[in-house]
N, C-alpha and C positions, 0 to 999 in steps of 0.2 A: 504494500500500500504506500508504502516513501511517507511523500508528502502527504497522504491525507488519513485525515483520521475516520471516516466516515466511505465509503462508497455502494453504490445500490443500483442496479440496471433492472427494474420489475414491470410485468403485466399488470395490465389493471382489469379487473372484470365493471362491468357496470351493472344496474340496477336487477337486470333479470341473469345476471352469471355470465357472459359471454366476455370472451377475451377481447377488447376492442380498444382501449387505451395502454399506453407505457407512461414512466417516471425516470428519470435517472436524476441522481443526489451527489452532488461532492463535495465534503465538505474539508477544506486543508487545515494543517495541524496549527497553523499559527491565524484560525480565525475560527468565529463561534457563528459565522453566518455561513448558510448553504446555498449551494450553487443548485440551484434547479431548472430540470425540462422536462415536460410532460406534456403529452396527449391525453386532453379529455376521455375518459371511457362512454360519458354518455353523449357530448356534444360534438368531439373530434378535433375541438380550439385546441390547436398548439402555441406554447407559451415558455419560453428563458426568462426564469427571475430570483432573483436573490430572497432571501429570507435566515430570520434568527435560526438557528440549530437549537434545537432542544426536543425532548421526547417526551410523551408520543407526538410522532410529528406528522404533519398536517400540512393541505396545501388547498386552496377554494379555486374554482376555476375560474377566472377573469369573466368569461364570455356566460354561462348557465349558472354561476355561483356552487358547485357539484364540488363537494366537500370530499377531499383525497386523501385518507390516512394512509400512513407507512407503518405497519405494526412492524414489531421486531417480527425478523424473520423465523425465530425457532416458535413461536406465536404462530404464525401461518402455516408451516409446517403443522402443526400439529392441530390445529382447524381443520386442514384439509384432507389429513389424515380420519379426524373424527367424521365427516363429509363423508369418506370413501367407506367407511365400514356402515353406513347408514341406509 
């Protein structure tokens, strides 16, 4: 990871489960703000923008207001897992 203390490349599902948005997060070791890009999952607004670093973190969409969490990943993991045995 070097320089950053943070990084994340994720699918986003939208409202009815379908894979139809991405996120990617970097955040470097000497700042507490994050580098963000994402595609909307529900509207498909693509958007570069900065924001404070802190958890759980979170990102609204400019264009539909579509509220974007990032859970830790071992959190989703194991969502998805409870998902598959269901």
């Amino acid at each position: 990871m070097g320089n950053f203390k943070y990084i994340t490349n994720r699918t986003l599902l939208n409202v009815v489960g379908e894979e139809s948005g991405n996120i990617a997060v970097l955040v470097r070791n000497d700042s507490d703000e994050a580098d963000v890009r994402y595609r909307c999952p529900e509207c498909g607004f693509s958007e570069q923008t900065r924001k404070p670093w802190k958890r759980p973190f979170s990102v609204k969409c400019s264009k539909c207001g579509f509220l974007i969490r990032l859970p830790r990943l071992k959190d989703e993991v194991k969502r998805e897992k409870r998902m598959a045995k269901a």
